[in-house]
GUDREN-736918 format. One record per residue (C-alpha): x, y, z; residue number from 1; residue in three letters. Coordinates in steps of 0.001 Angstrom, whole numbers, plus 524288, in hexadecimal, padded with zeros to 5 digits. Layout:
BEGIN
    c1    c2    c3 resi resn
     X     Y     Z  NUM  Ala
...
***
This chain:
BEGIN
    c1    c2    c3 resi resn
 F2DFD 569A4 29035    1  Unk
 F399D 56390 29671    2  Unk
 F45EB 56955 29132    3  Unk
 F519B 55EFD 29309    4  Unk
 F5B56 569F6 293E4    5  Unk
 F559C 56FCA 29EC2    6  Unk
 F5AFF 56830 2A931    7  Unk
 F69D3 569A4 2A6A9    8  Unk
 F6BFB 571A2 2B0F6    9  Unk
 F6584 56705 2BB51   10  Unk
 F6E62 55BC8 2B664   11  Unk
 F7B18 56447 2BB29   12  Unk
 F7691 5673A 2C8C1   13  Unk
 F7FCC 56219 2D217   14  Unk
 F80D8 553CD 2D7D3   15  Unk
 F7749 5513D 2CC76   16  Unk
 F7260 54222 2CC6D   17  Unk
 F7754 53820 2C122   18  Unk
 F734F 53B97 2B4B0   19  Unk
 F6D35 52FEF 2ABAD   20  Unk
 F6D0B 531D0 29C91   21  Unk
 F6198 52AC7 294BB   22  Unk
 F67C5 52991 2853C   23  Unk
 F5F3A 5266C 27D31   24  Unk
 F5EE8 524B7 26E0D   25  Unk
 F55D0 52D19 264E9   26  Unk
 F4D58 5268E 25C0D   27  Unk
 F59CA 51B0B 25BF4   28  Unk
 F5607 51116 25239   29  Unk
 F5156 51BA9 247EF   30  Unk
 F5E14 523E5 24B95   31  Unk
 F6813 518AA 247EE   32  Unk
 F60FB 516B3 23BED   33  Unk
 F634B 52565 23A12   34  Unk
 F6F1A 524B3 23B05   35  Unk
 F7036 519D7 22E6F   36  Unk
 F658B 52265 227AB   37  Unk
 F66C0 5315B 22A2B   38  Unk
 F5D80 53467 21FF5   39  Unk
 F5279 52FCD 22836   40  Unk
 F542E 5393C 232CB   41  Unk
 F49CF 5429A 23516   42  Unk
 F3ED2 53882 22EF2   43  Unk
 F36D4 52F0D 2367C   44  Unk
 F3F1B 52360 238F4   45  Unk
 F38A5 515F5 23E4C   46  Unk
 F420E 50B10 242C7   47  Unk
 F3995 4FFD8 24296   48  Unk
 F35D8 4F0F5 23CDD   49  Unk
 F2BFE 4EFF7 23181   50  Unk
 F2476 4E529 235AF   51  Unk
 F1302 4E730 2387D   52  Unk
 F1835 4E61B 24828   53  Unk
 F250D 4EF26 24637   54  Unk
 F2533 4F9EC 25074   55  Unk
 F2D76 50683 24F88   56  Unk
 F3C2A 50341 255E9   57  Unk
 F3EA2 51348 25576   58  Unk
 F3A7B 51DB9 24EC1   59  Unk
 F4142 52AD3 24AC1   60  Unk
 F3B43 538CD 25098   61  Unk
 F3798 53B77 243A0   62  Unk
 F2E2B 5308B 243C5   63  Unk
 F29DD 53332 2520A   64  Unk
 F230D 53F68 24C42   65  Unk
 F198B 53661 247BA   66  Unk
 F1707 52E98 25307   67  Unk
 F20F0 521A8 24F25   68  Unk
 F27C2 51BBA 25C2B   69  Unk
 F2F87 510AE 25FF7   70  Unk
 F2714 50478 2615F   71  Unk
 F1B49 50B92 257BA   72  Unk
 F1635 5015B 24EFF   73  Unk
 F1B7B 503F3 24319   74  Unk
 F1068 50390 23AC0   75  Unk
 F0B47 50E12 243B2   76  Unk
 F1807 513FC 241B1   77  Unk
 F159C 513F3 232B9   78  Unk
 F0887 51918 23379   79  Unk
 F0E25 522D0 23DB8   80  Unk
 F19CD 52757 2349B   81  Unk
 F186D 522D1 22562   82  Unk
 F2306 529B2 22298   83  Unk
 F2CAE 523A4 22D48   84  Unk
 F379C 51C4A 22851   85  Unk
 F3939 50D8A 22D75   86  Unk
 F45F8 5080A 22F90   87  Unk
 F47A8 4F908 23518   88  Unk
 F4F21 4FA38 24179   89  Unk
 F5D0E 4F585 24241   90  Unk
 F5F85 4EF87 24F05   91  Unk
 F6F7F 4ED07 24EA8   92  Unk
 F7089 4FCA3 249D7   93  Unk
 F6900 501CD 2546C   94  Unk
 F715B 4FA10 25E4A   95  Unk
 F7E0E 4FD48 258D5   96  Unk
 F7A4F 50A42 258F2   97  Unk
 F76FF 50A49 26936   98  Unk
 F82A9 50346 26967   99  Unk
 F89D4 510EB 26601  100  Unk
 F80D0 518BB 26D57  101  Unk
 F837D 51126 278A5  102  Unk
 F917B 51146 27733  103  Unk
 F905F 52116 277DE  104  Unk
 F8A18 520D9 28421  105  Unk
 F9620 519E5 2893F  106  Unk
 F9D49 52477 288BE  107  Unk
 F9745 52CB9 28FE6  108  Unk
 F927B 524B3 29CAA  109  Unk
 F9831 5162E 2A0B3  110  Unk
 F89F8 514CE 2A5D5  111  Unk
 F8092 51176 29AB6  112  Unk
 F7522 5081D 29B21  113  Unk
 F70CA 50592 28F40  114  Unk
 F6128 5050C 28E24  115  Unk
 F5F90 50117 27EDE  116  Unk
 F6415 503A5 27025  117  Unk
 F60C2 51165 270C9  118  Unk
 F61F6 515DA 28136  119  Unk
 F69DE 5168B 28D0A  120  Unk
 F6CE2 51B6B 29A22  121  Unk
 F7B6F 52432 29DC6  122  Unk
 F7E90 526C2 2AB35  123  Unk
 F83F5 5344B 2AAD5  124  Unk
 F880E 53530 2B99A  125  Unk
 F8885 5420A 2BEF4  126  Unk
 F8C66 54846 2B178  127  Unk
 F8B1E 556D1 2B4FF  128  Unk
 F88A4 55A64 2A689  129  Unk
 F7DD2 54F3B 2A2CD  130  Unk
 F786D 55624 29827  131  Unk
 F84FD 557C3 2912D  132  Unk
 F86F9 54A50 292CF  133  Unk
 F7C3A 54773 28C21  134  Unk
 F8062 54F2D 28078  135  Unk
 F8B68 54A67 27EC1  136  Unk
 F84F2 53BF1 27FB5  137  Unk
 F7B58 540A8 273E6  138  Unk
 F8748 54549 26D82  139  Unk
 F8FBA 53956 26D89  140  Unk
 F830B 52FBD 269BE  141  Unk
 F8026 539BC 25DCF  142  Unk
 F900D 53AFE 25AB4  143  Unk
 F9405 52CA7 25BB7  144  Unk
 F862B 525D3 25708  145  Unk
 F7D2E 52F00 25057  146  Unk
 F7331 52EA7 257A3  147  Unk
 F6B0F 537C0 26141  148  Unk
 F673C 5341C 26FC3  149  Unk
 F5DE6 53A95 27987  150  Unk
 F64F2 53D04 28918  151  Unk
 F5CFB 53C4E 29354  152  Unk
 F635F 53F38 2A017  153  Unk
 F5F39 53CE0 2AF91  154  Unk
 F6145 53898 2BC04  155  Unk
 F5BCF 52B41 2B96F  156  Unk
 F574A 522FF 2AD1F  157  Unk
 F4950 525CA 2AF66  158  Unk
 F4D44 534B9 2AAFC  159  Unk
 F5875 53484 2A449  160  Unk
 F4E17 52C44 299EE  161  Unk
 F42C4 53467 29AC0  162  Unk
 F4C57 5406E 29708  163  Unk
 F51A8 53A04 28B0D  164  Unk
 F4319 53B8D 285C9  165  Unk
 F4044 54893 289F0  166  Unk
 F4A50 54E2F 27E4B  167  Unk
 F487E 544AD 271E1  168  Unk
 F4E65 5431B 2685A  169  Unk
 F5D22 5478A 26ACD  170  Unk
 F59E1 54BE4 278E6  171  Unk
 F615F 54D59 284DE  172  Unk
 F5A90 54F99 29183  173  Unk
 F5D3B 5507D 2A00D  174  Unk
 F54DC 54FED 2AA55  175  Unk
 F54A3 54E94 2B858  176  Unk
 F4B3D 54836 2C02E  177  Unk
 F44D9 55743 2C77C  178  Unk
 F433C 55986 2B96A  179  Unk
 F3C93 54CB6 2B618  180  Unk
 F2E8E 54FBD 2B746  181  Unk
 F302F 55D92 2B1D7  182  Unk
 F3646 555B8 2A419  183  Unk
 F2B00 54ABB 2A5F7  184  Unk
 F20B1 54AF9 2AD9A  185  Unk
 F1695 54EFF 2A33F  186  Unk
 F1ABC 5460B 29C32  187  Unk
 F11A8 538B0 2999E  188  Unk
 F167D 52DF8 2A60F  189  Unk
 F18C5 5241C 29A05  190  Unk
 F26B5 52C82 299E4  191  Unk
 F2A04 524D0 2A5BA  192  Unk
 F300A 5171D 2A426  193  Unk
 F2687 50B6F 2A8FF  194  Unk
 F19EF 5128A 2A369  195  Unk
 F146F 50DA3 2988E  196  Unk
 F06A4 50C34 292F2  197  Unk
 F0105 504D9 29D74  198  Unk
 F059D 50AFB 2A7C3  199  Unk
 F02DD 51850 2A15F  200  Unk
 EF559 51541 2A045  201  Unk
 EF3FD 51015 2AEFB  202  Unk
 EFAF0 51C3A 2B47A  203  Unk
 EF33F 5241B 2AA62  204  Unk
 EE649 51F8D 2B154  205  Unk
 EE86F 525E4 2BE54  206  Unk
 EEE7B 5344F 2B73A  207  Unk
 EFC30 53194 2B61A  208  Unk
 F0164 535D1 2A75D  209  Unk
 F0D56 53BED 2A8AE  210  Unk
 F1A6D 53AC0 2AFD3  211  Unk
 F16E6 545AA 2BA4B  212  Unk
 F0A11 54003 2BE0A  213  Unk
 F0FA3 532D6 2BF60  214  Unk
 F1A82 5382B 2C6D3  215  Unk
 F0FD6 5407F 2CFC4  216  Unk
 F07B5 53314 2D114  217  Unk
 F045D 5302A 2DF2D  218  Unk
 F0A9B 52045 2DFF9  219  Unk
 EFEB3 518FA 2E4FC  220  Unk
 EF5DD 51FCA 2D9F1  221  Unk
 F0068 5198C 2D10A  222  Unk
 F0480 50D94 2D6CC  223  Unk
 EF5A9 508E1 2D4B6  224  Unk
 EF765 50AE7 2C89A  225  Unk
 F03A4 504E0 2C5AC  226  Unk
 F097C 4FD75 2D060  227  Unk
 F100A 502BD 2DBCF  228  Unk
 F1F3E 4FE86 2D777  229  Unk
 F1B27 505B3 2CA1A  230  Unk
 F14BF 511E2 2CF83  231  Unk
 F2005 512E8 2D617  232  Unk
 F2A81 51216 2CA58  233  Unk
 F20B4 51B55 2C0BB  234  Unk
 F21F1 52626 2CBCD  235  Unk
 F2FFD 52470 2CDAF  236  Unk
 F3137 523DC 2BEFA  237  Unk
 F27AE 53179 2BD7F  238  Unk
 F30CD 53947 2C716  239  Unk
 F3C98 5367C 2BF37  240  Unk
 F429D 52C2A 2C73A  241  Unk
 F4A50 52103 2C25D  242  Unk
 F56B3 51853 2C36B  243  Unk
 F659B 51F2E 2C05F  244  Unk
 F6D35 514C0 2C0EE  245  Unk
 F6F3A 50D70 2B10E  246  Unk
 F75A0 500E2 2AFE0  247  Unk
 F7D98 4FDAC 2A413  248  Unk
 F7EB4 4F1CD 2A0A7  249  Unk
 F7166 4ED2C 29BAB  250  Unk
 F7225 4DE31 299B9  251  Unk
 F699B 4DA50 28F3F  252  Unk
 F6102 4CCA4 2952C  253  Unk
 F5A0C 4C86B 28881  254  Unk
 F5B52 4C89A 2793F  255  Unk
 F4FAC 4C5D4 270D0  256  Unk
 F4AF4 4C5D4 264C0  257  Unk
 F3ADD 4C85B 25FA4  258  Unk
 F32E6 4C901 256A0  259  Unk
 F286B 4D03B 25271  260  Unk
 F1FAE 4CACC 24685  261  Unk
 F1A34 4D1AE 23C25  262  Unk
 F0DBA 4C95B 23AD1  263  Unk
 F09D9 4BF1B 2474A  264  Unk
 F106E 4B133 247CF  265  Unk
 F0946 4A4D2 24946  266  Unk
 F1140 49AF6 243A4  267  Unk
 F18EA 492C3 24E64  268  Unk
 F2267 490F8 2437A  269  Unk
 F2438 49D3D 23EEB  270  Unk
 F2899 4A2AF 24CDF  271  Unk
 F30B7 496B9 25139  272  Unk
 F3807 49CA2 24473  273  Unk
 F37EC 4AA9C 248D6  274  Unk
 F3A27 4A83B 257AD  275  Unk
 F46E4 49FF3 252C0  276  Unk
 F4C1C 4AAA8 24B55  277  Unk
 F4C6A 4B376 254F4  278  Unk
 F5161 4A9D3 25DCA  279  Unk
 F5C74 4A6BA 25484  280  Unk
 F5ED0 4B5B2 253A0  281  Unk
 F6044 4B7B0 261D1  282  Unk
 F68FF 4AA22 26320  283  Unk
 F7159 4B15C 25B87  284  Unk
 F733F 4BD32 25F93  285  Unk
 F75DF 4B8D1 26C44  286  Unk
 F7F7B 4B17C 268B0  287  Unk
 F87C4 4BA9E 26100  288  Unk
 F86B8 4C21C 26D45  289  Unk
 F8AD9 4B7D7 276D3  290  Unk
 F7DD9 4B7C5 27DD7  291  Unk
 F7440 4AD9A 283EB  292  Unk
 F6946 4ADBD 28C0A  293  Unk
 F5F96 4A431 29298  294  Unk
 F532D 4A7AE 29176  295  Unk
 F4C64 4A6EB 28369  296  Unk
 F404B 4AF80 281F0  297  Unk
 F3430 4AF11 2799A  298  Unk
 F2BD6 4BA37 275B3  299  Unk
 F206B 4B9BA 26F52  300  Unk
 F1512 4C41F 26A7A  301  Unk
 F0820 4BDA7 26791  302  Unk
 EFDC5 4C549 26067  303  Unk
 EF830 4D057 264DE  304  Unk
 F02F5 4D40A 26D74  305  Unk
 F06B1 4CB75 27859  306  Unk
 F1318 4C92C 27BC9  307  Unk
 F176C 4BCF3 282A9  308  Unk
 F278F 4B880 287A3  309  Unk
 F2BC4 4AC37 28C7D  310  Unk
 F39AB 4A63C 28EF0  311  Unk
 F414D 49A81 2911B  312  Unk
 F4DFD 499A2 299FC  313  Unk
 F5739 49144 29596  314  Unk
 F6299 488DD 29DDE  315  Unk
 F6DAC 490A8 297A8  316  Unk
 F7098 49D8A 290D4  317  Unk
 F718E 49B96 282D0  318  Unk
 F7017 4A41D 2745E  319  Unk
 F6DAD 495FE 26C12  320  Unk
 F64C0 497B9 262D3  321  Unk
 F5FA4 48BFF 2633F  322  Unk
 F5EA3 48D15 27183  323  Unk
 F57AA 499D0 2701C  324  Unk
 F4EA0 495A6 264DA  325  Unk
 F4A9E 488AB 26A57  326  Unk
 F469E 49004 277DD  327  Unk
 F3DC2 49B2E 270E0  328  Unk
 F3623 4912F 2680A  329  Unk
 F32D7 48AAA 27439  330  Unk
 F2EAE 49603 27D09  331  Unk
 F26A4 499D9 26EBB  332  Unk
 F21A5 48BC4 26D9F  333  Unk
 F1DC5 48CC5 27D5C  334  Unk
 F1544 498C2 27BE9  335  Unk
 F06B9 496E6 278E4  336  Unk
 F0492 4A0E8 26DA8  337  Unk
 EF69D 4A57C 26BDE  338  Unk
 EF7D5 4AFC7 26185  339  Unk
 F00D0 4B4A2 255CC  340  Unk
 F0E0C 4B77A 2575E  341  Unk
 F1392 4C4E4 256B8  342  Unk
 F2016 4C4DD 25C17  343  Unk
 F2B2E 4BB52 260AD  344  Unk
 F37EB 4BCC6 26771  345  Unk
 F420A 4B5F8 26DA7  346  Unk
 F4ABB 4B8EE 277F0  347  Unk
 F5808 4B4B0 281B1  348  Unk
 F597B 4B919 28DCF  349  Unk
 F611D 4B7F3 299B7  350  Unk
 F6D97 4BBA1 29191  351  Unk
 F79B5 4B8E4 29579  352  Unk
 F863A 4BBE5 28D31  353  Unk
 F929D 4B3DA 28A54  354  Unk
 F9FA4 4BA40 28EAA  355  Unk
 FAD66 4B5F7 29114  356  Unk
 FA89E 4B0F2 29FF6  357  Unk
 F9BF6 4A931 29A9A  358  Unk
 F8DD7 4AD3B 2983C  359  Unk
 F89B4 4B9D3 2A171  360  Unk
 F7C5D 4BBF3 2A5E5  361  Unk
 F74DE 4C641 2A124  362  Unk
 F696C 4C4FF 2A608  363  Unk
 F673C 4B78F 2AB8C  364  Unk
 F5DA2 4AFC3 2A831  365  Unk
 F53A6 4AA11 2B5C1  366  Unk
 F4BFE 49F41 2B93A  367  Unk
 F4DC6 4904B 2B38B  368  Unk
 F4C43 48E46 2A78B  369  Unk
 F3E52 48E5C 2A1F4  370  Unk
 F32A5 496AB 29BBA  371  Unk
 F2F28 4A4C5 2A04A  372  Unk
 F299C 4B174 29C39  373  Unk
 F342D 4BC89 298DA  374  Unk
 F31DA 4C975 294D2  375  Unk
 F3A19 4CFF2 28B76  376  Unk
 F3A65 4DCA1 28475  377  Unk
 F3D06 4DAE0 2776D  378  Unk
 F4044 4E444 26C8B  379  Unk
 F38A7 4E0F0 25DB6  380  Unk
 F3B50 4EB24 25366  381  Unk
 F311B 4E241 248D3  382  Unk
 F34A3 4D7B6 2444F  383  Unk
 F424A 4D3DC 24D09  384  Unk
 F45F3 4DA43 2594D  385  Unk
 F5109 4D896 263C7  386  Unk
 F50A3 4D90C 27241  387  Unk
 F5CDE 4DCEA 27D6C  388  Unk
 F53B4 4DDE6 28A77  389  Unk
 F5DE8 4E350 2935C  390  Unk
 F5D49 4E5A3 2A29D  391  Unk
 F67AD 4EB50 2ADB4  392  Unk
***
């Protein structure tokens, strides 16, 4: 087994590359409630909705023993767990919290590029004592918040994330890239960033399971399997190679809100109600923000599972509700429904926010106005959910 502390001596070598730290939050929705409840800790702690289509938002070690993880169903995590205890999640605490997290990480780098809630990259430079560094991160997150991080630290983000797994929970782990497939390569290719199901299964048909026999793979046996451009990135990807250079400021180029229901919609009425509520929501708290954008989204989830997205580009920025309202009903009244209901959302997006010098582009908005597909990724924690898609 990979022991973390067993490269120390590596890291200190002379004219030593960069060093990138990976921080990333233990169990962090279940830990903040922790905090507000320590006589949970040690049980099997769920942080989820309660609706029949509620999946698991985080879930505590404790309840990992029994096979409960982020984005399990959670009636499978009841069945999974009886005993696990179910708390709603709570959305403005966990952000405050990263608020404070991030704020400790501050301190210690002025390059930081925040990656989510609960994650982030440092640039650590040429810091000749990286793992101390480290420690005295996890010290001042634990000191000043109460909480407990994982380090992972490498010459690029590709590594410096895969070592913030290897030692969970309360972990710190460095690891160079001649170490890489030494710490990895038995382990299943899914490790790697850009391999998911699909793609496991296609690479899995021609032999390739783990990270060393992907990273052994002769290209043309891959690339007609996935694609030369991919075949390419996987092997670059199973040999530990990957960008060093973070960027922090993250602009955030759409805010939505969705829905997920617990029984299927058919009533036109009924969802011209629930897609102007959320509309009304998001109106508002773009306002109190000083925020507008220019492209209003729909989402919508028709029985079984199909997901569709369209959008409308309007002449000006804007956060009117009525605006905002009046353009989802009529992307929703434009798209030719042939099944229940099971989710709705609605979205702005080419933000742009208000300062002393007049609205500043986020993320501009293209094209004339008018009616195309968008994708967005959107976050739905049962019942209500909130989205920040971000980009460099």
């Amino acid at each position: 087994m990979f022991a973390p502390e067993a490269t120390t001596e590596i890291a200190a070598v002379e004219s030593a590359p960069p060093l990138i730290a990976h921080i990333d939050m233990d169990a962090f929705f279940v830990s903040v409630e922790l905090l507000r409840r320590p006589q949970l800790r040690g049980k099997p702690v769920v942080v989820g909705g309660s609706g029949p289509r509620a999946v698991v938002a985080a879930a505590s070690y404790a309840a990992r023993e029994f096979g409960v993880r982020s984005a399990t169903a959670m009636a499978k995590a009841r069945e999974l767990c009886p005993g696990a205890v179910i708390l709603a999640p709570d959305m403005a605490a966990y952000r405050a919290a990263s608020t404070r997290v991030m704020a400790v990480l501050a301190e210690f780098s002025e390059t930081v590029e925040v990656l989510g809630l609960d994650e982030a990259y440092l640039d650590l430079g040429d810091c000749p004592t990286p793992k101390s560094r480290a420690r005295a991160i996890k010290h001042a997150i634990r000191s000043q918040t109460g909480l407990v991080c994982s380090v992972g630290i490498g010459p690029n983000r590709l590594i410096a994330k895969i070592a913030s797994d290897l030692d969970k929970p309360d972990g710190l782990c460095l690891l160079v890239k001649e170490r890489f497939l030494d710490a990895v390569g038995e382990r299943p290719a899914r490790l790697l960033p850009g391999i998911g199901p699909k793609t496991a299964e296609r690479i899995g048909a021609i032999g390739i399971t783990t990270v060393a026999e992907l990273a052994a793979v002769e290209f043309e046996a891959l690339a007609a399997i996935v694609g030369h451009s991919q075949a390419e990135a996987l092997r670059a990807r199973a040999r530990g190679e990957g960008s060093a250079e973070l960027c922090i400021a993250r602009k955030r180029k759409s805010e939505s809100r969705v829905r997920t229901f617990d029984h299927d919609l058919t009533d036109p009425a009924v969802m011209h109600r629930e897609l102007t509520s959320m509309a009304e929501r998001l109106a508002a708290d773009l306002l109190e923000n000083d925020r507008r954008g220019r492209t209003v989204t729909l989402k919508i989830r028709l029985r079984p599972f199909r997901t569709f997205s369209r959008s409308r580009t309007l002449a000006t920025a804007t956060n009117d509700r009525a605006t905002i309202t009046a353009a989802a009903l009529a992307l929703f009244d434009e798209f030719e429904r042939d099944a229940p209901v099971r989710l709705l959302g609605v979205g702005l997006a080419g933000l742009e926010v208000e300062d002393e010098n007049g609205p500043a582009p986020e993320a501009a908005a293209s094209g004339k106005p008018g009616t195309r597909p968008i994708q967005l990724t959107l976050v739905d924690l049962d019942g209500e959910g909130r989205d920040c898609t971000t980009s460099n």
